[in-house]
C-alpha positions in Angstrom: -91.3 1.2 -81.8 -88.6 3.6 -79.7 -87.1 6.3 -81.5 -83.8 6.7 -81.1 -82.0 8.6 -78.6 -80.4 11.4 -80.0 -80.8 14.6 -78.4 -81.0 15.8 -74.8 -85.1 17.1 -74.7 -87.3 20.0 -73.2 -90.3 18.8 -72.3 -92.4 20.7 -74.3 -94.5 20.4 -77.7 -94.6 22.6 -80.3 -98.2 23.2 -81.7 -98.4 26.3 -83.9 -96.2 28.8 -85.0 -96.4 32.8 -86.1 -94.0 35.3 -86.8 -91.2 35.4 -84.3 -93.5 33.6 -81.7 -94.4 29.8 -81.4 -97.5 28.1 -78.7 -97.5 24.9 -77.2 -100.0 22.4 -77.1 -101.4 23.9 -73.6 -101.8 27.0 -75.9 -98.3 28.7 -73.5 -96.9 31.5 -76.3 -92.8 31.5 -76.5 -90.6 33.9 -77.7 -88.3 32.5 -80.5 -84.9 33.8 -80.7 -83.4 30.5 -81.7 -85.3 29.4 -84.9 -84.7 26.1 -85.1 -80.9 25.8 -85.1 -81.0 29.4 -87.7 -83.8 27.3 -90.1 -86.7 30.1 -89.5 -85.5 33.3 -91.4 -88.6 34.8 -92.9 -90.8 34.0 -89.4 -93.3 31.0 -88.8 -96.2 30.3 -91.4 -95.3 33.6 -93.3 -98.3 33.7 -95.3 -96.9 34.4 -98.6 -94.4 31.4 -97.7 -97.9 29.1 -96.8 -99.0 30.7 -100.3 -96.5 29.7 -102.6 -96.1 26.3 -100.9 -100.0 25.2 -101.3 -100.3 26.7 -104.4 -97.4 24.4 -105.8 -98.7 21.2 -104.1 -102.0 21.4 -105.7 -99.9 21.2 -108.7 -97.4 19.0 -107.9 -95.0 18.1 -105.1 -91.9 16.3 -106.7 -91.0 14.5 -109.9 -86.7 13.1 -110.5 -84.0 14.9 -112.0 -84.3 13.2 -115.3 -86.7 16.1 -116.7 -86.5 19.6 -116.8 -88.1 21.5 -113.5 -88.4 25.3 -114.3 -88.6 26.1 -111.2 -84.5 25.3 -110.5 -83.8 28.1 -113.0 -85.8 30.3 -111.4 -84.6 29.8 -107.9 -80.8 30.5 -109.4 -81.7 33.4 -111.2 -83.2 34.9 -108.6 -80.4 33.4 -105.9 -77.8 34.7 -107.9 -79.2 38.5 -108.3 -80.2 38.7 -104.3 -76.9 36.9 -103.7 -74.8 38.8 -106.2 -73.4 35.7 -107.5 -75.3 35.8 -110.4 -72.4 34.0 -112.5 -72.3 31.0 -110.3 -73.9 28.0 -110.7 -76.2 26.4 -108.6 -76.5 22.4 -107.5 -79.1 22.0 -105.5 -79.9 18.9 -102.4 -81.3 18.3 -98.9 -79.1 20.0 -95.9 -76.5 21.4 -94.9 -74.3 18.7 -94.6 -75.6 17.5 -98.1 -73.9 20.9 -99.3 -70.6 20.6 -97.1 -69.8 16.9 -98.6 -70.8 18.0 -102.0 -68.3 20.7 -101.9 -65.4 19.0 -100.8 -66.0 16.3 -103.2 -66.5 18.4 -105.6 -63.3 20.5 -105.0 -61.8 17.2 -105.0 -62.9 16.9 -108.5 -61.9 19.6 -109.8 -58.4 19.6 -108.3 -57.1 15.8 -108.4 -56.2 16.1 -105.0 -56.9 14.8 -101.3 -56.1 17.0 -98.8 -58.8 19.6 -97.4 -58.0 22.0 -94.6 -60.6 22.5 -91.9 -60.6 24.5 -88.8 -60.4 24.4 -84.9 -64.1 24.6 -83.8 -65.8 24.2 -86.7 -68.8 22.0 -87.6 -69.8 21.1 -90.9 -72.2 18.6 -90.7 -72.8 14.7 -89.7 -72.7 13.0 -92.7 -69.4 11.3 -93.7 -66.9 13.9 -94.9 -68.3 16.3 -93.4 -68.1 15.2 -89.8 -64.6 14.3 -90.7 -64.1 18.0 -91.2 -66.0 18.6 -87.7 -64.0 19.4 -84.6 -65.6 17.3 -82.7 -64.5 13.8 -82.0 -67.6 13.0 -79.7 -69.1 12.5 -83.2 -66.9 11.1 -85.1 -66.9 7.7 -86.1 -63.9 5.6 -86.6 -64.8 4.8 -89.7 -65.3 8.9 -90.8 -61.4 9.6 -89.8 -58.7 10.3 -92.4 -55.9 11.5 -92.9 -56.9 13.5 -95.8 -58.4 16.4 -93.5 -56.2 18.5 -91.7 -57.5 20.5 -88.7 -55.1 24.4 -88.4 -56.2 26.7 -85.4 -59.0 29.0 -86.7 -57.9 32.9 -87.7 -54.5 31.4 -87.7 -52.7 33.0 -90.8 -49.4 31.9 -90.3 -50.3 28.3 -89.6 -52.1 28.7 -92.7 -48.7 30.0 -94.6 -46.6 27.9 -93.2 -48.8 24.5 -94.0 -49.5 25.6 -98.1 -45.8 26.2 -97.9 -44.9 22.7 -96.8 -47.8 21.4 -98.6 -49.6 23.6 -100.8 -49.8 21.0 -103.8 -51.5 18.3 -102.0 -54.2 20.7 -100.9 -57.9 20.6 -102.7 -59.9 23.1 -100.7 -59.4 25.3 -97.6 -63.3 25.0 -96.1 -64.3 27.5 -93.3 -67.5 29.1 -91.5 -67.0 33.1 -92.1 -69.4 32.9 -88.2 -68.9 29.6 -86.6 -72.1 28.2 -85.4 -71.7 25.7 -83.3 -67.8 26.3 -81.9 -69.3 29.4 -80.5 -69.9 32.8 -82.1 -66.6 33.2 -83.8 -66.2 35.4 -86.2 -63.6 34.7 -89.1 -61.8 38.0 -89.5 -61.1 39.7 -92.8 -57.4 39.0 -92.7 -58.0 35.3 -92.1 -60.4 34.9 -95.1 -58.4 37.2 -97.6 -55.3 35.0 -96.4 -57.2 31.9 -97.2 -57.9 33.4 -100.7 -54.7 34.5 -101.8 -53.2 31.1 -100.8 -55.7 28.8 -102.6 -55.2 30.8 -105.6 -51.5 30.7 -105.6 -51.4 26.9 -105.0 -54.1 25.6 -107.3 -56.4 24.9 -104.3 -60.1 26.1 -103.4 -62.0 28.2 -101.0 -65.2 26.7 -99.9 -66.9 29.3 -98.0 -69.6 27.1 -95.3 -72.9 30.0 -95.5 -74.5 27.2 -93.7 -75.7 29.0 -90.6 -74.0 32.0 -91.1 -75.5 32.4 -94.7 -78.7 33.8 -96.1 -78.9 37.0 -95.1 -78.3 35.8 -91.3 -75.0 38.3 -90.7 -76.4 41.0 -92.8 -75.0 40.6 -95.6 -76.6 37.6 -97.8 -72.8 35.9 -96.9 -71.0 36.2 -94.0 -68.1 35.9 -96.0 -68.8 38.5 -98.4 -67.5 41.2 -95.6 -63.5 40.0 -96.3 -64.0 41.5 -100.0 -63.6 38.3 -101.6 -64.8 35.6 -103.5 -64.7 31.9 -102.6 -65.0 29.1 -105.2 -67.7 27.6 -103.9 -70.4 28.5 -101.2 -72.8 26.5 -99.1 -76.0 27.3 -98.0 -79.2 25.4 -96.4 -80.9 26.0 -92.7 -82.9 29.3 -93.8 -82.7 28.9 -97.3 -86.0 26.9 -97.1 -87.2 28.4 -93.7 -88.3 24.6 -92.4 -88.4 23.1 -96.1 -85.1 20.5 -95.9 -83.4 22.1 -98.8 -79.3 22.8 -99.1 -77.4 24.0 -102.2 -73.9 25.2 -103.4 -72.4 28.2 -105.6 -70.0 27.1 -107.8 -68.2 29.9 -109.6 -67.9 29.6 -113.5 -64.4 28.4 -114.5 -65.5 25.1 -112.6 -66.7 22.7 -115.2 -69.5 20.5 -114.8 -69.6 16.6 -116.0 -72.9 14.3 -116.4 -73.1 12.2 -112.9 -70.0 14.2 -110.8 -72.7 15.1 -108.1 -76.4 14.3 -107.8 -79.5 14.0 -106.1 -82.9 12.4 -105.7 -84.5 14.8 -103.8 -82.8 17.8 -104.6 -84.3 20.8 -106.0 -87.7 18.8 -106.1 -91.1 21.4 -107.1 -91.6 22.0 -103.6 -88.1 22.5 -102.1 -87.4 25.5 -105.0 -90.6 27.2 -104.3 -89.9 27.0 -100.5 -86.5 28.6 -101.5 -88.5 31.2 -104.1 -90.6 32.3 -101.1 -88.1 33.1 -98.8 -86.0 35.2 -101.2 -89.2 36.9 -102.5 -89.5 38.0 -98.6 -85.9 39.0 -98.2 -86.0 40.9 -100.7 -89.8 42.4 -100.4 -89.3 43.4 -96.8 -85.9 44.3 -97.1 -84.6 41.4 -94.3 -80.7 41.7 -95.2 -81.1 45.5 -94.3 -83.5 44.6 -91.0 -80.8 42.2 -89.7 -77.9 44.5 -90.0 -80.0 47.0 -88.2 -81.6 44.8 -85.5 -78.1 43.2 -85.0 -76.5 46.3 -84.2 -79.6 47.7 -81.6 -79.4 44.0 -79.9 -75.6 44.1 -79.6 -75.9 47.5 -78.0 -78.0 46.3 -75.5 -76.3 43.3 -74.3 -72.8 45.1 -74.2 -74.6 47.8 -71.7 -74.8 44.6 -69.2 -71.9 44.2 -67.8 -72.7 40.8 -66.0 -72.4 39.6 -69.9 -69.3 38.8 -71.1 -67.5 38.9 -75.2 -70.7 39.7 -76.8 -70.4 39.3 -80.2 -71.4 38.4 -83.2 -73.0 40.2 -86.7 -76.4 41.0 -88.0 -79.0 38.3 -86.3 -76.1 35.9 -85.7 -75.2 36.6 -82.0 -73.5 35.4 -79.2 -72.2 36.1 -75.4 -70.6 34.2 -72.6 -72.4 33.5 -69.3 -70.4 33.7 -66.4 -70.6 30.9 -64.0 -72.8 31.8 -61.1 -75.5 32.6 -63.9 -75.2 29.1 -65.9 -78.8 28.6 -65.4 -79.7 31.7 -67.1 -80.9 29.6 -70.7 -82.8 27.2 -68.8 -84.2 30.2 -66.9 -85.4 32.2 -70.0 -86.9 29.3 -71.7 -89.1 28.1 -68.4 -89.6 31.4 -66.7 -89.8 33.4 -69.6 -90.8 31.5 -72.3 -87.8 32.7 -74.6 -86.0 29.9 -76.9 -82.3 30.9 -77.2 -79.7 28.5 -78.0 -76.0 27.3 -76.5 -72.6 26.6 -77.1 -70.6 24.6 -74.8 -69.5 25.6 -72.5 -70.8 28.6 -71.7 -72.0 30.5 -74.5 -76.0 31.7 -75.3 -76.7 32.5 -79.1 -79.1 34.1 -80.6 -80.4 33.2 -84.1 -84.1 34.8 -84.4 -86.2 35.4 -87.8 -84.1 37.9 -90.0 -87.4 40.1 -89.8 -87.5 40.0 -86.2 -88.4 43.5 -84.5 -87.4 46.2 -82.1 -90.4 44.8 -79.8 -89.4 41.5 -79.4 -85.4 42.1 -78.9 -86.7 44.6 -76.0 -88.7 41.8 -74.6 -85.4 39.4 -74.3 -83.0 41.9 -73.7 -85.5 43.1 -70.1 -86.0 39.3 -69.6 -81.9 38.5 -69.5 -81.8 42.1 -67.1 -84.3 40.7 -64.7 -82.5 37.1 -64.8 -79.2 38.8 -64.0 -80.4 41.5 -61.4 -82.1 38.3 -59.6 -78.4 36.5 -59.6 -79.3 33.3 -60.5 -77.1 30.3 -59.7 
């Protein structure tokens, strides 16, 4: 049997993984300053994560919804103190775009209405609502489109006014990344997100705040989001929440109520997906990773602003990203095969980084001297 065609590939296996370092099958170490698309936050094979997740399978793996699992309750009490949410409640599933649709079905719910606004340049997953919120028509399917999303030009706040003014009532939730992923290294500013709250409090509608990527810790703070000051009604998480284990789950504040059979999930929040999820936020919190990524953030944005071939370097904590001028577009390609460093992209020109939140001062110098000898050598 073929598999099917989906993504463009390197030629190269994956065999074994530690830390912030991964080896092919010819035993060739590479750097890893991409994680997986932002999955690996705690590093490869962390051993207390390998601990936790034996320990629970010579237990048990998974067993349905319809009885109680323990371990749920103890991934949201300890999600809600690390998080500071501790009031919210948690609903747990497989991904991020699991999470995404979820959330606007759920705001959907809870509001009676249709209408959810979405965002120039955002991505919030494949699946069928949430592609529909995706900026990207390359991957949307005619049968995803409606009319009930409503794309408005990111950090926008008078297109924001002016639409809730015309059609505040019809509106169910306002869903944004606080660091888009995907469209590029954009950061939401404080102003835009504070707008976004004050409006969908004054018309009845609510603020799902997409932590997929930018969430867990990655920016610094455990959400992106939380640097605007406010709270959103709901918030989305998944990619490092289970470092590699598919797990995704939203925060649902308090004053939304919960009926039997509204949302749920075969797989979700199974034995091994919450202990996966215990591990990681046992590690954050151990080693101190939301304080690490602020710090390393800030010493690797330093670094890449002092080159000045590199332009727009942005970004916050371990969520980073900088555009490549033409005449070096080869400069990925040329750290992954030359230098054995995984990074990531953005079309059309953007590199981003998204290494392990415990990533350290040795292995940002070794990217950071590996772009500088790219650069110097004026690659085309």
């Amino acid at each position: 049997m073929k598999l099917f065609d989906v993504y463009p590939l390197n030629d190269i296996t994956i065999a074994k993984g530690s830390g912030s370092y991964v080896w092919d099958e010819k035993g060739q170490e590479y750097l890893d300053f991409y994680g997986g698309h932002a999955v690996i936050s705690i590093g490869h094979t962390h051993p207390h994560y390998v601990y936790r997740l034996t320990e629970q399978l010579n237990k048990i793996g998974f067993y349905s919804n319809f009885i109680k699992i323990p371990l749920q309750q103890e991934l949201a009490d300890k999600l809600g103190k690390i998080s500071g949410k501790e009031d919210y409640q948690l609903f747990l599933c497989n991904s991020g775009a699991e999470a995404n649709e979820n959330a606007m079905k759920l705001a959907s719910f809870a509001t009676d209405r249709k209408k959810i606004i979405a965002f120039t340049k955002s991505f919030h997953g494949r699946t069928s609502l949430a592609v529909a919120a995706t900026d990207n028509e390359q991957i949307v399917a005619p049968i995803n489109k409606t009319d009930n999303i409503v794309f408005l030009p990111f950090n926008d706040i008078d297109s924001l006014g002016i639409y809730f003014a015309n059609h505040g009532d019809e509106v169910a939730a306002v869903i944004t990344e606080g660091i888009q992923g995907v469209g590029g290294i954009n950061l939401a500013s404080a102003d835009f997100l504070q707008a976004i709250r004050a409006l969908c409090t004054q018309h009845g509608a609510l603020y799902i705040a997409d932590g997929v990527q930018c969430g867990y810790g990655r920016s610094g703070k455990f959400f992106s989001h939380d640097y605007a000051g406010v709270n959103a009604d709901i918030y989305c998480m998944a990619k490092g929440m289970g470092n590699g284990f598919p797990i995704g789950g939203i925060l649902i504040a308090p004053y939304i109520a919960a009926k039997h059979s509204m949302l749920g999930t075969t797989f979700g929040g199974n034995h091994l997906a919450c202990v996966a999820a215990l591990a990681v936020l046992e590690i954050i919190e151990k080693e101190a990773l939301l304080e690490n990524s602020q710090n390393m953030g800030e010493y690797i944005m330093r670094q890449l602003q002092n080159i000045p071939e590199l332009k727009n370097v942005r970004g916050r904590g371990l969520m980073i990203g900088f555009d490549v001028p033409a005449h070096h577009k080869d400069l990925r390609k040329h750290l992954l095969f030359m230098h054995h460093i995984f990074t990531g992209e953005a079309k059309p020109n953007v590199i981003r980084l998204l290494p392990a939140l415990n990533i350290q001062k040795k292995e940002a110098d070794i990217l950071i001297n590996a772009i500088k000898t790219e650069l110097v050598n004026n690659i085309s």
